[in-house]
C-alpha positions in Angstrom: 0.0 0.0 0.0 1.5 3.3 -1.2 4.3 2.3 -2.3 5.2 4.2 -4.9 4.2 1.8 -7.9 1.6 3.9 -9.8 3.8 7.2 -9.2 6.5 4.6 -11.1 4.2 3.8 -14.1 3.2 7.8 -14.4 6.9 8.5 -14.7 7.6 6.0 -16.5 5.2 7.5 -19.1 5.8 10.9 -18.9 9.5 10.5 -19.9 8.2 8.2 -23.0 5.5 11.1 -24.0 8.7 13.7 -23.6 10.3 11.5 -26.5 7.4 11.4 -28.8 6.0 8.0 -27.6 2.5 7.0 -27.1 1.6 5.8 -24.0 -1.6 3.9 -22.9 -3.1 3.6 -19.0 -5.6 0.9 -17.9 -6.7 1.7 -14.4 -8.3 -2.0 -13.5 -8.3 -0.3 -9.9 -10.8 2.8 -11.2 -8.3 5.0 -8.9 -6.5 7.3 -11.5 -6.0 11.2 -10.3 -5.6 13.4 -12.8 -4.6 16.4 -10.9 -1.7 14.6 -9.7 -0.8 12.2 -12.7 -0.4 15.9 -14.8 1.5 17.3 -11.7 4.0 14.3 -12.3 4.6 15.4 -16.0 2.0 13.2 -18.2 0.0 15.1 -20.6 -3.6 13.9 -20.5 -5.0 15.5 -23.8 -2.3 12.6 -25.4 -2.8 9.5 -23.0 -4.6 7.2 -23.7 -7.1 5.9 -20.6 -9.4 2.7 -20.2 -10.8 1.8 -17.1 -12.8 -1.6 -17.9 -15.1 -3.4 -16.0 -13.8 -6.9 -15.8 -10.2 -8.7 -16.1 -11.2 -10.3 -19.5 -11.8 -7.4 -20.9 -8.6 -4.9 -19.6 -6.4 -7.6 -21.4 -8.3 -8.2 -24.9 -8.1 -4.0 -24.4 -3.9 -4.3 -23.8 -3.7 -7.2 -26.8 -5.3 -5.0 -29.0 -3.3 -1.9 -28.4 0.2 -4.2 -28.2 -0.7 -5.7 -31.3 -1.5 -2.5 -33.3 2.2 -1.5 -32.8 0.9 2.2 -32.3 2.0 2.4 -28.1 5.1 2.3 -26.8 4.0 2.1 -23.1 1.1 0.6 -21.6 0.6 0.3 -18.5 -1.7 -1.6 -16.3 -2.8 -1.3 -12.6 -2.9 -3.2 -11.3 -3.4 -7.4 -11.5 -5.2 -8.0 -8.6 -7.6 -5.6 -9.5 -8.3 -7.8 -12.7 -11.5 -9.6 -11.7 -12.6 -12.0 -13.7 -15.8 -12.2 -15.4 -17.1 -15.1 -13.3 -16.3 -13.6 -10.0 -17.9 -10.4 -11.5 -21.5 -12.2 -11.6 -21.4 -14.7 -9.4 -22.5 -14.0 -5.9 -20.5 -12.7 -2.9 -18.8 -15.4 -0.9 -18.3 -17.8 -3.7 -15.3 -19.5 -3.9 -13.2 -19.1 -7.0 -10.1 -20.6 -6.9 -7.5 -20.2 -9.5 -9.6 -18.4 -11.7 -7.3 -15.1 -11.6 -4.3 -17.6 -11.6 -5.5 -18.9 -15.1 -6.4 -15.7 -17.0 -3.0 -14.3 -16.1 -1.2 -17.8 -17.5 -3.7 -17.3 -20.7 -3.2 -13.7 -20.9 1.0 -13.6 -20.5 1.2 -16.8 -23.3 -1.0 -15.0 -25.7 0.7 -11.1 -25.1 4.5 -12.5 -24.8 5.0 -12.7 -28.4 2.9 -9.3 -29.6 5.2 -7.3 -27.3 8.2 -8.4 -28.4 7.6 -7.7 -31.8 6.2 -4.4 -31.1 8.9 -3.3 -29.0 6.3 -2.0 -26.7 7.2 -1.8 -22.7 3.9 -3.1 -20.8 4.3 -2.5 -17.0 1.9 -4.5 -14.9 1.6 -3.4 -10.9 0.6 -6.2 -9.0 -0.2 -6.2 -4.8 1.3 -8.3 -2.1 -0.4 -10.9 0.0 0.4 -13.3 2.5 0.6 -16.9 2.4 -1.4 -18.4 5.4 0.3 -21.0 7.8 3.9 -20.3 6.5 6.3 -20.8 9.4 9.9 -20.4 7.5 11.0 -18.0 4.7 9.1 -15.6 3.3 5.2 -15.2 3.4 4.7 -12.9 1.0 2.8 -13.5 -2.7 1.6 -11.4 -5.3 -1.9 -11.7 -6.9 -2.3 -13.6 -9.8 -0.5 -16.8 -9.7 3.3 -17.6 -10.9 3.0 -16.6 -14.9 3.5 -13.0 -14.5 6.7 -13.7 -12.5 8.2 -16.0 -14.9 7.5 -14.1 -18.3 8.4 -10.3 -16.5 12.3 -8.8 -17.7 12.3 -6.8 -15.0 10.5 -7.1 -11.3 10.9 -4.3 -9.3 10.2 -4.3 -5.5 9.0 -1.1 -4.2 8.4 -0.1 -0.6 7.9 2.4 1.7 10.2 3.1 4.5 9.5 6.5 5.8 7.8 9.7 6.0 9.3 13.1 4.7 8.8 15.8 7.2 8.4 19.7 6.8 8.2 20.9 10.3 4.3 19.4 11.4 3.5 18.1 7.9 3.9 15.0 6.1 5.2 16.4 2.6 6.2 12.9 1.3 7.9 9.7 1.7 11.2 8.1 1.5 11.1 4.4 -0.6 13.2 1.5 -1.4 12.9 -0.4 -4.9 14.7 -3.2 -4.9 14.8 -5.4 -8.6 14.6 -8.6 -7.5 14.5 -10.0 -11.3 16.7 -8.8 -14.2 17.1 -10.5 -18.0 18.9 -7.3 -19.1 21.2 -6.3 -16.2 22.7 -7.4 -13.3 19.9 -8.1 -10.3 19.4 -7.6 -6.9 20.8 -3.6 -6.8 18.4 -1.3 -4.6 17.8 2.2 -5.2 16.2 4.8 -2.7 14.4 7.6 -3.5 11.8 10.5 -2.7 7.8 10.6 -3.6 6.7 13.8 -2.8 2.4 14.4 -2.2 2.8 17.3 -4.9 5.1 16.5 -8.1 5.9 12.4 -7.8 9.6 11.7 -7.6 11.6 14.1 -6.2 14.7 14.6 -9.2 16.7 17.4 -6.8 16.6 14.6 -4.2 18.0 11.9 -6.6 20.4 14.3 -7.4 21.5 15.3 -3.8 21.3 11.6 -3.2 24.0 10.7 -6.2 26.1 13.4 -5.5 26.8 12.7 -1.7 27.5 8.7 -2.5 30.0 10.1 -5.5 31.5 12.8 -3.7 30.5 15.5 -5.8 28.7 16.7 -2.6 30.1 16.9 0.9 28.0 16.3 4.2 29.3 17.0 7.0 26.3 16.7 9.6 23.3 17.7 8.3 25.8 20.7 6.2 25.9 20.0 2.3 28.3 22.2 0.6 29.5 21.9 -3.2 33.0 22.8 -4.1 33.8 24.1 -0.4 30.1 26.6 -0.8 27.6 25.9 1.3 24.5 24.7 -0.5 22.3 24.6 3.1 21.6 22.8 6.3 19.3 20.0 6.0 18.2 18.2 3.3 15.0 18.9 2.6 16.6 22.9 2.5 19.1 21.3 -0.3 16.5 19.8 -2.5 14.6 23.2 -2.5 17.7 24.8 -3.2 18.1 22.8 -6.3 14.3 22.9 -7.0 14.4 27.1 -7.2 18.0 27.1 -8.7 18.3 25.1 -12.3 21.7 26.6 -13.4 22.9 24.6 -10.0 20.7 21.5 -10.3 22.4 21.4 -14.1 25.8 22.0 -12.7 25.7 19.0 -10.2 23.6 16.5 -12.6 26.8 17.7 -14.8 29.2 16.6 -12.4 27.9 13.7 -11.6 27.9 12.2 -15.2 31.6 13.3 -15.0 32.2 11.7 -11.9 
C-alpha cells in the first residue's frame, strides 16, 4: 500500500510522452488522479485511458493496443484488480479458486510474443499478500499466480520506509525499490528515493542523493556544501535549493555524469 508503484508507471510514461512516444493507461483499480498524474509530468490531452469493468476485458483492451504497434507504453494497474468475469457475476462469498491464476497464465502466453515484436514496454503493478500457515522464509505473494513472474524482464520491489517531514507536515515519503529480477542487467541492486504528495519523484533529491554517494557533494552533519560553498543545512533545504535554482541543479547533474 503506497508504495510508490503507480507514481512509477506515471513517470515512466511521462518520460516516454517527452520522447514522442505513445503511451496507454488501464486503471483495472478505477483510482486514476488526474490532478496529480499531470502534476508528475503526463500530458492527459495525449494519454490514452481505459478503465474496464472486468479482467477479460482490460487484457483483450492491452492485446489490441500491443498488437496494433501504435504504443510504446502501456501500462496496467494493477493485477489483482483484474477480476474476472465469473467472479464479477457470481455471488459474494463464492469461492473461485485459481480463476485469476488462469487468465493471467492465458493472458502472458498470448501477449508474450505481440510485445516483443512491437517493441512496446507493458508494465503490470501487481499487490502483495500473504501466504497463510507459512512458518519459514518468506510469506509474502503477489496476486495472480506464478505466470507474470516467470515471463516479466524486469520485477521491481517497491516499498515504503518512511515519511518526509516539513516541520508538522507529512510532505512525502522516502522508498526503497529493490529489482529482484533482471534478464537485461545485473539483479538484486536497490535504489532509494523521494515521492513527494505534490510533483511524484523528487529529481533534486536523486540528485543530492548521487552526489553525496559520489562525492560530488560533501556532508558533514546535516551541512551539504559543493565545491567548499555551502549549499544549506538540512536536506530537505538542499532539494529546494536545487528545485528554485536550475543553473545549479544542471551544474551537479553535470558533475555527476563526469564523476
Amino acid at each position: 500500500e503506497a508504495s510508490g508503484k503507480t507514481t512509477l508507471c506515471l513517470h515512466v510514461m511521462a518520460e516516454a510522452q517527452k520522447k514522442g512516444g505513445k503511451v496507454a493507461f488501464i486503471d483495472a483499480e478505477h483510482a486514476l488522479d488526474p490532478a496529480r498524474t499531470e502534476s508528475i509530468g503526463v500530458n492527459l490531452d495525449d494519454l490514452i485511458i481505459s478503465q474496464p469493468d472486468t479482467g477479460e476485458q482490460a487484457l483483450e483492451i492491452a492485446e489490441t493496443l500491443i498488437r496494433s504497434g501504435a504504443i510504446d507504453v502501456l501500462c496496467i494497474d494493477s493485477v489483482a484488480a483484474l477480476v474476472p468475469k465469473a467472479e464479477i457475476e457470481g455471488q459474494m462469498g463464492d469461492a473461485m479458486i485459481g480463476v485469476q491464476a488462469r487468465l493471467m497464465s492465458q493472458a502472458m502466453r498470448k501477449l508474450s510474443g505481440a510485445i516483443s515484436r512491437s517493441k512496446t514496454i507493458m508494465i503490470f503493478t501487481n499487490q502483495i499478500r500473504m501466504k497463510i500457515g507459512v512458518m519459514f522464509g518468506n510469506p509474502e505473494t503477489t496476486a495472480g499466480g506464478m505466470a507474470l513472474k516467470f515471463y516479466s524482464s524486469i520485477r521491481l520491489d517497491c516499498r515504503k520506509i518512511g515519511n518526509i517531514n516539513d516541520g508538522d507536515k507529512i510532505v512525502g515519503s522516502r522508498h526503497r525499490i529493490k529489482v529482484v529480477k533482471n534478464k537485461v542487467a545485473p539483479p538484486f541492486r536497490v535504489a532509494e528515493l523521494d515521492i513527494m504528495n505534490i510533483g511524484g519523484i523528487s529529481r533534486s533529491g536523486g540528485l543530492l542523493d548521487v552526489g553525496v554517494e559520489l562525492g560530488v557533494i560533501s556532508k558533514s552533519g546535516s551541512f551539504f556544501k559543493l565545491d567548499d560553498k555551502l549549499l544549506g543545512q538540512g536536506r530537505e533545504a538542499v532539494k529546494v535549493a536545487l528545485q528554485e535554482n536550475k543553473k545549479l541543479e544542471s551544474k551537479v547533474e553535470s558533475l555527476i555524469w563526469k564523476a
